[in-house]
Backbone atoms as SQL, in Angstrom:
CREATE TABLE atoms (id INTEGER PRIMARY KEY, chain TEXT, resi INTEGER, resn TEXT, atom TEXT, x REAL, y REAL, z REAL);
INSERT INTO atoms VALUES
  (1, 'A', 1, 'UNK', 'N', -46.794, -103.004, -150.451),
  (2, 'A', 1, 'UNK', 'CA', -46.859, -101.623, -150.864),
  (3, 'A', 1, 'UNK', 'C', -46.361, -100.733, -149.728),
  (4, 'A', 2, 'UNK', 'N', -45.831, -99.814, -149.893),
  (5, 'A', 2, 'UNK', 'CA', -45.231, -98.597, -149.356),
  (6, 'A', 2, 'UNK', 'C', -45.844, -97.411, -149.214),
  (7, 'A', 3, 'UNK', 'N', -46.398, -97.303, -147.762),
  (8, 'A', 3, 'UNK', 'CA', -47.020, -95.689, -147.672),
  (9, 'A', 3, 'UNK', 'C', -46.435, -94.751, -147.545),
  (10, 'A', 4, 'UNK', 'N', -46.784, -93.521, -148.217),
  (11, 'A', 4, 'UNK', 'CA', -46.018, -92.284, -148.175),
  (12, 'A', 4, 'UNK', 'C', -47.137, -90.925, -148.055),
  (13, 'A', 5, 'UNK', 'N', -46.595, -90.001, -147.143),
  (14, 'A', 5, 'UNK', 'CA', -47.371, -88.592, -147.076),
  (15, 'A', 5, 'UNK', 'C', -46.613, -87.684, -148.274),
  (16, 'A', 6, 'UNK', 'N', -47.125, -87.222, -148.802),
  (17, 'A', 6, 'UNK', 'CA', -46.940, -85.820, -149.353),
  (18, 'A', 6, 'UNK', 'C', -47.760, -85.020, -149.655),
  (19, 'A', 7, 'UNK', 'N', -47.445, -83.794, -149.443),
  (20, 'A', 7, 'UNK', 'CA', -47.685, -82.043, -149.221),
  (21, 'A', 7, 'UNK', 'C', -47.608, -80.975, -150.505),
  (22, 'A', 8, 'UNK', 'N', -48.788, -80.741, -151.169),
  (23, 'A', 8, 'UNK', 'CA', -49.000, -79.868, -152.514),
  (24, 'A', 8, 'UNK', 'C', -49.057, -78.556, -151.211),
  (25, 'A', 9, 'UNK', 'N', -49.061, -76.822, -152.469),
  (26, 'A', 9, 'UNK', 'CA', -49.160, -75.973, -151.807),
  (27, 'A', 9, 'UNK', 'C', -50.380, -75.725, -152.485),
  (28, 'A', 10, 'UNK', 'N', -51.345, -76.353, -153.490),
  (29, 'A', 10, 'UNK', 'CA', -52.770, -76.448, -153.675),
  (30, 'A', 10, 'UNK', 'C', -53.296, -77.549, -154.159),
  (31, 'A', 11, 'UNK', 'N', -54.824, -77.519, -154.308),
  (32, 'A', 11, 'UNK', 'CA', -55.401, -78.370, -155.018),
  (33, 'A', 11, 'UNK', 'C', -54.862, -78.845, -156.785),
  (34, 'A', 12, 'UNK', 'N', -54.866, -77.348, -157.127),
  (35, 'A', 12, 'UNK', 'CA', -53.773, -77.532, -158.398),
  (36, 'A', 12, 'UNK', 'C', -52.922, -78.086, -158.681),
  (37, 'A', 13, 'UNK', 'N', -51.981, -78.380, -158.012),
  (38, 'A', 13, 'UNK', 'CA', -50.833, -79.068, -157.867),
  (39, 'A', 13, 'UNK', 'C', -51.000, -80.177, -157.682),
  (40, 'A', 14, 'UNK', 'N', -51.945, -80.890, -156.980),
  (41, 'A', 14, 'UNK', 'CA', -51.945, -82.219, -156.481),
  (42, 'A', 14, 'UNK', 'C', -52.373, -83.212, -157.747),
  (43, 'A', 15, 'UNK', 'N', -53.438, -82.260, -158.554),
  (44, 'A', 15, 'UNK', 'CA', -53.897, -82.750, -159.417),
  (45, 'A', 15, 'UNK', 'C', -53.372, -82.923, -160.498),
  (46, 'A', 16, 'UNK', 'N', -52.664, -81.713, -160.656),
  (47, 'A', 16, 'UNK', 'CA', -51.042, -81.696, -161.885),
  (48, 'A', 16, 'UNK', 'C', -50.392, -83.278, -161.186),
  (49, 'A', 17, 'UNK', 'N', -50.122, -83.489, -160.610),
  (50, 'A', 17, 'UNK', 'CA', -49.373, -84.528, -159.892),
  (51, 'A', 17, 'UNK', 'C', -49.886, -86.011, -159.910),
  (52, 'A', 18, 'UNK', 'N', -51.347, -86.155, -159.901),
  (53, 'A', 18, 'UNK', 'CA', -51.986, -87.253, -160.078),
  (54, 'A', 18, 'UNK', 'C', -52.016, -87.422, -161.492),
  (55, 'A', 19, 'UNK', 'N', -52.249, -86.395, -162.495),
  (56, 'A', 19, 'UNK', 'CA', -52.343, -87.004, -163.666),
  (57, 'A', 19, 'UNK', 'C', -50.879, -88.018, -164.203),
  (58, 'A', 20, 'UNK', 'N', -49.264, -86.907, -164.025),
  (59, 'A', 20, 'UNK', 'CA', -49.023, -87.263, -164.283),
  (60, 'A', 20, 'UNK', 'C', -47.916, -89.162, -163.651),
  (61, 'A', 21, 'UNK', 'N', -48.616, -89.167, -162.418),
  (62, 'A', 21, 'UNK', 'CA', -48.523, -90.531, -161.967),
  (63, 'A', 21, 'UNK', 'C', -49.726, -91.647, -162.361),
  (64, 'A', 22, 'UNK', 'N', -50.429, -90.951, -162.896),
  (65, 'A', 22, 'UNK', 'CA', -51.126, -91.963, -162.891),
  (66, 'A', 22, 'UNK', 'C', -52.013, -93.191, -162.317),
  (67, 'A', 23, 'UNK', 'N', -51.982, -94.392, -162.790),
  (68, 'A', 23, 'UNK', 'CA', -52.152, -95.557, -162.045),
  (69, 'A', 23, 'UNK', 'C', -51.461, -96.088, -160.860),
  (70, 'A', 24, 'UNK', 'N', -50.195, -95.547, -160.683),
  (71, 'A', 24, 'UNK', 'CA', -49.194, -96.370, -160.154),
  (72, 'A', 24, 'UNK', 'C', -49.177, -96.188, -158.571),
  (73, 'A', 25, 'UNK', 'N', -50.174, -95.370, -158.424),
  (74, 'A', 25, 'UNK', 'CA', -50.481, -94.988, -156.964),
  (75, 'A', 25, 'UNK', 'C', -52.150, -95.063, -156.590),
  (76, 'A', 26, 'UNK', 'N', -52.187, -95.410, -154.806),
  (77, 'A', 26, 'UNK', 'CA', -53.438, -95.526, -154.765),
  (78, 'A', 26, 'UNK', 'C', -53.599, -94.511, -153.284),
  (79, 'A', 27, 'UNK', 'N', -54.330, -93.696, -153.735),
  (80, 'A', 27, 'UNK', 'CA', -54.255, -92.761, -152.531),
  (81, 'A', 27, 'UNK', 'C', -55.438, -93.113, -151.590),
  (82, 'A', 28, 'UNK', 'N', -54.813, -92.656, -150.656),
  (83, 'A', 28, 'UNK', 'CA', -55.362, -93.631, -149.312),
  (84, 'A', 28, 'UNK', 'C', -56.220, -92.087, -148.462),
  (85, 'A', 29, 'UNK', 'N', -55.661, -90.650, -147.964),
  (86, 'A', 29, 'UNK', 'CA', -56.640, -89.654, -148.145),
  (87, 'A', 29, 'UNK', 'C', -56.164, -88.682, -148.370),
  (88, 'A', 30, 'UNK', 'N', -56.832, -88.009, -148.498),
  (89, 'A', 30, 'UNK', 'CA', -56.495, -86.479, -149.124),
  (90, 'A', 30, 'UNK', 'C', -56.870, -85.324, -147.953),
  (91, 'A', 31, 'UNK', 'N', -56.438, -84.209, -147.397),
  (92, 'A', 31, 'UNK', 'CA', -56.943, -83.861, -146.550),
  (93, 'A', 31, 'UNK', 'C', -56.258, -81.799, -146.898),
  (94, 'A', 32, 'UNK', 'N', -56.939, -80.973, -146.804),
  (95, 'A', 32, 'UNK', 'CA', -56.366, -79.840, -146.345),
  (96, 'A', 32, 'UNK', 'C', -55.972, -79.533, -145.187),
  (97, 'A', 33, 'UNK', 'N', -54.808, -79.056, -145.093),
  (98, 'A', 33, 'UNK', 'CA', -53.947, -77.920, -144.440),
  (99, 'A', 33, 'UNK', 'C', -54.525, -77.033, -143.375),
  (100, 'A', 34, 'UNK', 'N', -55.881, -76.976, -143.275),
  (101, 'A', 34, 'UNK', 'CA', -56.778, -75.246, -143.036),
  (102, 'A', 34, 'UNK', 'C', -56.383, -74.605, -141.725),
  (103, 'A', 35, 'UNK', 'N', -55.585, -75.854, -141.105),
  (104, 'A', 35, 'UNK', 'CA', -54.946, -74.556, -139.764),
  (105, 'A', 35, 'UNK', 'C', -54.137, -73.557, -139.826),
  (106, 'A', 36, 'UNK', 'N', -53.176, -74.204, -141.149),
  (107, 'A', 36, 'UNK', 'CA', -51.625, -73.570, -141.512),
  (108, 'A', 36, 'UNK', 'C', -52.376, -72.268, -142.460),
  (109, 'A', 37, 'UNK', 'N', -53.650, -72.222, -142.939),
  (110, 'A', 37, 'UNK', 'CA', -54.090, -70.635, -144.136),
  (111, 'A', 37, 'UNK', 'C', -55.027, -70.230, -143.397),
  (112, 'A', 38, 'UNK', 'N', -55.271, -70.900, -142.432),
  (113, 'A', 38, 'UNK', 'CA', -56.514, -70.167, -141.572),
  (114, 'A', 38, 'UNK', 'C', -56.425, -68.438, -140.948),
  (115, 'A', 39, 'UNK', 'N', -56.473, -67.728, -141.474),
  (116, 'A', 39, 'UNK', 'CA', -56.813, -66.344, -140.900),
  (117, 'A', 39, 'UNK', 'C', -57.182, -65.774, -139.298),
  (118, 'A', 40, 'UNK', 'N', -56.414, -65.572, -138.770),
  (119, 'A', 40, 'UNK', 'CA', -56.309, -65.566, -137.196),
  (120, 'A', 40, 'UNK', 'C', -57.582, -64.665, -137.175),
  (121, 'A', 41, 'UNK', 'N', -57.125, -63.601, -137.341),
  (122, 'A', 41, 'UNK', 'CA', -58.117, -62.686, -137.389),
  (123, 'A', 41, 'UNK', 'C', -59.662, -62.963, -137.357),
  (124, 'A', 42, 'UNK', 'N', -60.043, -63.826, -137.592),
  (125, 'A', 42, 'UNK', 'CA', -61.345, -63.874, -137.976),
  (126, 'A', 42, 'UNK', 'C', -61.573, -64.317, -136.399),
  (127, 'A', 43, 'UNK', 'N', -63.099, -64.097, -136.499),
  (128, 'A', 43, 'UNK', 'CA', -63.735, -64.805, -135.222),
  (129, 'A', 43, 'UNK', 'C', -63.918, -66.354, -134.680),
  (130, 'A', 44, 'UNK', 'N', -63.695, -66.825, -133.934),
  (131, 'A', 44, 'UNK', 'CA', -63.345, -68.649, -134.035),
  (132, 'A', 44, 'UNK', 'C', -64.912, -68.900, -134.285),
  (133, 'A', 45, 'UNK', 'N', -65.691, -68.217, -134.101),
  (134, 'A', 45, 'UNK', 'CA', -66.926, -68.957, -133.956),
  (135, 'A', 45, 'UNK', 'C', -67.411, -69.027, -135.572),
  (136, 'A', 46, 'UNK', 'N', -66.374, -67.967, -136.793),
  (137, 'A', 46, 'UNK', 'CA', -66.439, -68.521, -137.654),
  (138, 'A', 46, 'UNK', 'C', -66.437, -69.611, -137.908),
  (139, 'A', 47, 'UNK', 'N', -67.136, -70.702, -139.167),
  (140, 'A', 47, 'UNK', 'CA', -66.852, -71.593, -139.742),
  (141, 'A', 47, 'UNK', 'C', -66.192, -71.311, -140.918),
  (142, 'A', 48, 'UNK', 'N', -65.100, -72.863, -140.952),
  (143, 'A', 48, 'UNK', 'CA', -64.241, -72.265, -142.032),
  (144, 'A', 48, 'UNK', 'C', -64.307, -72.403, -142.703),
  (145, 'A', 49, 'UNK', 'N', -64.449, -72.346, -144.511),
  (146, 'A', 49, 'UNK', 'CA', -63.956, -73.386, -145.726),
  (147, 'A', 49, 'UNK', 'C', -62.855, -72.952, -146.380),
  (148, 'A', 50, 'UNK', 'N', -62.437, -74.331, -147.102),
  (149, 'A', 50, 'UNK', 'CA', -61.087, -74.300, -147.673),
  (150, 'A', 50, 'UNK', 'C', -61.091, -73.303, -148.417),
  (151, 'A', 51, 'UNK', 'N', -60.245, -72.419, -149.192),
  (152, 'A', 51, 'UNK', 'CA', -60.051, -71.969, -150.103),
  (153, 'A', 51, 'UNK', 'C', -59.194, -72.358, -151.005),
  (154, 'A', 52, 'UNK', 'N', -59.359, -72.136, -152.332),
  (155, 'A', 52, 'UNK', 'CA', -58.739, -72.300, -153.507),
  (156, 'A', 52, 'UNK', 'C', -57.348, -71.605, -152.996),
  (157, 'A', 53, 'UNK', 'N', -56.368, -72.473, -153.238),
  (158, 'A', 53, 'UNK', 'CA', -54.965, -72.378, -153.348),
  (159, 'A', 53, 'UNK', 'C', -54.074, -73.016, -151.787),
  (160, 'A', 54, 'UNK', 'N', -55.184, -73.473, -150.742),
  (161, 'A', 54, 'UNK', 'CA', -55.143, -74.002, -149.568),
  (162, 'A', 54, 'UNK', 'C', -53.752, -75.299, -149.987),
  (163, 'A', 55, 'UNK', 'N', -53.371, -75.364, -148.632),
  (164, 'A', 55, 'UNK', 'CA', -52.456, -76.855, -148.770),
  (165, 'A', 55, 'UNK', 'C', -52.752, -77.959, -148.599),
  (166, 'A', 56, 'UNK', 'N', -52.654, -78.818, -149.522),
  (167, 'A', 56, 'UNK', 'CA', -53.704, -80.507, -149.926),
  (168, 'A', 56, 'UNK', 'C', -52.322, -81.592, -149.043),
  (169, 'A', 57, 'UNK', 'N', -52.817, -82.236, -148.554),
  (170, 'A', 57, 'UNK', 'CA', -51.796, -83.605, -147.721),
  (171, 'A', 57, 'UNK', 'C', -51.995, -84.462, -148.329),
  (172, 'A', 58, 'UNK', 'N', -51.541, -85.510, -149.161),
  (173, 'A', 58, 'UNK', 'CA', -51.955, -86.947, -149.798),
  (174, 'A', 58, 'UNK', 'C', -51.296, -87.780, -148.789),
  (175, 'A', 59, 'UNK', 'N', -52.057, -88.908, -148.426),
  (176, 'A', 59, 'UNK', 'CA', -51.638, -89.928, -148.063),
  (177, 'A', 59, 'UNK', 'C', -51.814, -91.549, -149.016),
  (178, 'A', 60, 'UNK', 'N', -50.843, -91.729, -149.604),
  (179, 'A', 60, 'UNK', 'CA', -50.940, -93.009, -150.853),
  (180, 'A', 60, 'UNK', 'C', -49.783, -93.953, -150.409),
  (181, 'A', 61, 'UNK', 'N', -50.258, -95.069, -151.245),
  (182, 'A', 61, 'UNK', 'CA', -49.445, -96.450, -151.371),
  (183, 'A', 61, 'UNK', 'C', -48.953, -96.564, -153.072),
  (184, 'A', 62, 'UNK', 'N', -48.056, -97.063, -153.281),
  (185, 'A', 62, 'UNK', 'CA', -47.026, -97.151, -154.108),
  (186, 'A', 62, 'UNK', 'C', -45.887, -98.387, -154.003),
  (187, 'A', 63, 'UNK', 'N', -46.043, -99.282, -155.312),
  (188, 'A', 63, 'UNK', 'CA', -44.902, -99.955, -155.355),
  (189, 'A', 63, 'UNK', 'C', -43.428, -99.226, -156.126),
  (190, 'A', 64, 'UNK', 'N', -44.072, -98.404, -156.741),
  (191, 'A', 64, 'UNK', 'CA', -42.896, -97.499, -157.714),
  (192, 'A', 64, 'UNK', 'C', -41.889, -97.012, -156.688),
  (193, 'A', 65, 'UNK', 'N', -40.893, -97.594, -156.863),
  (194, 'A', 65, 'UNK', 'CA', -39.907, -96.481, -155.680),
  (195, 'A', 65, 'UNK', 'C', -39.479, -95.157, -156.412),
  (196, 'A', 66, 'UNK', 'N', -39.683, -95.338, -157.755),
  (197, 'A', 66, 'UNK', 'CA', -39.234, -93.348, -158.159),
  (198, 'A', 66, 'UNK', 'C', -40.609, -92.418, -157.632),
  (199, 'A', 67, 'UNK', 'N', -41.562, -92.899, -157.193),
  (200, 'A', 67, 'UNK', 'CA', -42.359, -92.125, -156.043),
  (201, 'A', 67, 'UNK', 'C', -41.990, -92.075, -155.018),
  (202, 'A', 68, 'UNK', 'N', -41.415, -92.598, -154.394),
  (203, 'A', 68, 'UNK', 'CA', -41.029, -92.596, -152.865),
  (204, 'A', 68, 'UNK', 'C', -40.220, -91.452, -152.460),
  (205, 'A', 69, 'UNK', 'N', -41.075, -90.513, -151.682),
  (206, 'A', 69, 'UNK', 'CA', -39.720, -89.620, -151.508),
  (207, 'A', 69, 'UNK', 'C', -38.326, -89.643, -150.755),
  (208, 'A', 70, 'UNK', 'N', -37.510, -88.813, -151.743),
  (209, 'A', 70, 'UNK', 'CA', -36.237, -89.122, -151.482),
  (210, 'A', 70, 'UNK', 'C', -35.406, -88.736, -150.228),
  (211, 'A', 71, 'UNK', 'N', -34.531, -89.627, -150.166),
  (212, 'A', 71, 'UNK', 'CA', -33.916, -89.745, -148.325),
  (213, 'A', 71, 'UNK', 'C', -32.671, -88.698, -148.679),
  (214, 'A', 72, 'UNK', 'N', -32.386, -87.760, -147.768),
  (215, 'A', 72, 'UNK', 'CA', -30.965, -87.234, -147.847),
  (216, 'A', 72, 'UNK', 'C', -29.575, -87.980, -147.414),
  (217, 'A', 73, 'UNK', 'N', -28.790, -87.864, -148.012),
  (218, 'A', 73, 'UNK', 'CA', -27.500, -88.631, -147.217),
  (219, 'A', 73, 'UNK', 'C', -27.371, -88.326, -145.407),
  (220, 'A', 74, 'UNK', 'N', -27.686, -86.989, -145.467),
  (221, 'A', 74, 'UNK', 'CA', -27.371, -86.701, -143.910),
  (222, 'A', 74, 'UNK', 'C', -28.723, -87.678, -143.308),
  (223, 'A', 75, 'UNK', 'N', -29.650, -88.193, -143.746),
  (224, 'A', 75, 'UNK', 'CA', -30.481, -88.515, -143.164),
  (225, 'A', 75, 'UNK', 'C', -30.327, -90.211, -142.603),
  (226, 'A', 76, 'UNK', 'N', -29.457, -91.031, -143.535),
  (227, 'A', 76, 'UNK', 'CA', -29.105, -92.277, -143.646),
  (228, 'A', 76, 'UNK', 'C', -27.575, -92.351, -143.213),
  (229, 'A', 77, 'UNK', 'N', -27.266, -91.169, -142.798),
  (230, 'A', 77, 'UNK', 'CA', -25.599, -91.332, -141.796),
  (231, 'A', 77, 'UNK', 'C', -26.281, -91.155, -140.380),
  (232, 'A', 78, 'UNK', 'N', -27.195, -90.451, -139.576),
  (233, 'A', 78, 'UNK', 'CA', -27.667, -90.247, -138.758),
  (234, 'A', 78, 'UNK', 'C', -28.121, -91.672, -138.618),
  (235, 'A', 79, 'UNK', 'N', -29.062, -92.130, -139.034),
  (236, 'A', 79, 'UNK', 'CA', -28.768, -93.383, -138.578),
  (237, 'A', 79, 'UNK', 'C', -28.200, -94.564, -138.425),
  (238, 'A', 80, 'UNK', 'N', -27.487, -94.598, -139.369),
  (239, 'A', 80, 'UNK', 'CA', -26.134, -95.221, -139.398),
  (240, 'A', 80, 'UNK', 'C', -25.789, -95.510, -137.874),
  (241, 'A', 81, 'UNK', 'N', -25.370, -94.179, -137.547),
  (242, 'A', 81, 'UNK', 'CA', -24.735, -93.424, -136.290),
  (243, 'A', 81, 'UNK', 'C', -25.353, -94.040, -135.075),
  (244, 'A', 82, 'UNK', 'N', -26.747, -93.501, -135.375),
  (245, 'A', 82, 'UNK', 'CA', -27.283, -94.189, -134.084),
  (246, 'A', 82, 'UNK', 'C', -27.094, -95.298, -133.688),
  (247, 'A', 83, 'UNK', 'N', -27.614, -96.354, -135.027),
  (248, 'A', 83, 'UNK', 'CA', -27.399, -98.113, -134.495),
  (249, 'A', 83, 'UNK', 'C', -26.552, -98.151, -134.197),
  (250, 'A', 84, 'UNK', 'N', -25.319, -97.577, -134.404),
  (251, 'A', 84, 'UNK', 'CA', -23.953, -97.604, -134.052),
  (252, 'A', 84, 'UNK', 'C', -23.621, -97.550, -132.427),
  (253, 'A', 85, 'UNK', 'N', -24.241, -96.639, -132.131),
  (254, 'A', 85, 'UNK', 'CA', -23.948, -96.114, -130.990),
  (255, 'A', 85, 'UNK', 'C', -24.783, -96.978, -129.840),
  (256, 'A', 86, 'UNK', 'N', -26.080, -97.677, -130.347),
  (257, 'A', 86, 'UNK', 'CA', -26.893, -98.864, -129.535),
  (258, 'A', 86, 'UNK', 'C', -26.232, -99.578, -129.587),
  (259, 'A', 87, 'UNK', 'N', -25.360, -99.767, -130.523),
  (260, 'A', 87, 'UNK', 'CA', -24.581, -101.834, -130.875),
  (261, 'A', 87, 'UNK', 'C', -23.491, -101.175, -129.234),
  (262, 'A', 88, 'UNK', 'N', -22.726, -100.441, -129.428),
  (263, 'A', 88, 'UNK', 'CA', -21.720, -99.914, -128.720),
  (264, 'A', 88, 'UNK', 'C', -22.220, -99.954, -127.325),
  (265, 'A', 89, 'UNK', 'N', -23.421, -99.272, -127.031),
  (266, 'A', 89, 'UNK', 'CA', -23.440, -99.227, -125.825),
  (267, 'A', 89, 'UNK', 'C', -24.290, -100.253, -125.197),
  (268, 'A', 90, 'UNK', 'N', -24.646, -100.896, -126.012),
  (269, 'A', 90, 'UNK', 'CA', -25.031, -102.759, -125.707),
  (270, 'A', 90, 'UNK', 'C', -23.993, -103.110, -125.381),
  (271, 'A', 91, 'UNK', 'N', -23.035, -103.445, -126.388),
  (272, 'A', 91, 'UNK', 'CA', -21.721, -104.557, -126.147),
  (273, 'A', 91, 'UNK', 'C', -20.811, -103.258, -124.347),
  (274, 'A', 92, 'UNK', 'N', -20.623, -102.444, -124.423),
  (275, 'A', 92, 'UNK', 'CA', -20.395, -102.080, -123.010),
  (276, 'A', 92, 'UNK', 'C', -20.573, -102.473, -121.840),
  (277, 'A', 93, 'UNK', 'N', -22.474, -102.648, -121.978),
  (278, 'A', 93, 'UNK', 'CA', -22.873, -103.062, -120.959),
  (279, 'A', 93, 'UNK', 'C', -22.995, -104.714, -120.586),
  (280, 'A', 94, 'UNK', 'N', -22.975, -105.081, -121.728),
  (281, 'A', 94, 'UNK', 'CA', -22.850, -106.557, -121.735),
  (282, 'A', 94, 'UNK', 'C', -21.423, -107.346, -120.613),
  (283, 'A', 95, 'UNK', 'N', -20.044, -106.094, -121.265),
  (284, 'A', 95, 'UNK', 'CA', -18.700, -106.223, -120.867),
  (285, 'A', 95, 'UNK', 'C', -18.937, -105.791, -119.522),
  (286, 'A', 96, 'UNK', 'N', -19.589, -104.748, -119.068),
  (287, 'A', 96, 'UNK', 'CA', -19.849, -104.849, -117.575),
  (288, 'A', 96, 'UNK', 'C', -20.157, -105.560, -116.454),
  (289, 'A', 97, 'UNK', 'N', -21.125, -106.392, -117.436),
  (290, 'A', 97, 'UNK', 'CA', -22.410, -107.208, -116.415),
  (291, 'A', 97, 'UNK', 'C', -21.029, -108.878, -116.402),
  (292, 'A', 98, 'UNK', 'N', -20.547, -109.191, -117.461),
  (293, 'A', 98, 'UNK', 'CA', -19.585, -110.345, -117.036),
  (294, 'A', 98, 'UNK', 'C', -18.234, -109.880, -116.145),
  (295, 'A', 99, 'UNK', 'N', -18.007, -108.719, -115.854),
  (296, 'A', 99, 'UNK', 'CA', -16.675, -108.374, -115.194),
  (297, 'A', 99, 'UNK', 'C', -16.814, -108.579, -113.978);
């Protein structure tokens, strides 16, 4: 199985989201956001609670890959690139060390 994070902008959403996945996922935790809606303003010695419409984090496992979120092309040429550039500057140094 395949772990994946994803990011609702509420509780609402997450739950819109679980229904319609269903079984096919097993979420591993759930956590709010509360630094990113937290209200500066207030006094720290406040305590905080979440509020309704707060941002929910899922952390789940999944064999479904149409859950898996999706990779950008720029994201899979970048690395491309890189190994590229390790193979390269391996075989360099390799050509160094026998010269």
């Amino acid at each position: 199985m395949s772990t994946f994070t994803k990011q609702f902008s509420s509780a609402d959403d997450y739950e819109d989201w679980l229904k319609g996945v269903g079984e096919r996922v097993h979420v591993l935790t759930i956590s709010t956001n509360a630094s990113a809606v937290r209200n500066l303003s207030e006094p720290r010695s406040t305590v905080y609670t979440p509020r309704k419409g707060t941002a929910v984090v899922v952390k789940y496992e999944t064999r479904d890959k149409s859950l898996a979120p999706k990779k950008s092309k720029f994201t899979s040429v970048i690395q491309i690139v890189a190994i590229g550039v390790v193979f390269w500057a391996l075989f360099i140094y390799a050509i160094r060390l026998l010269m």
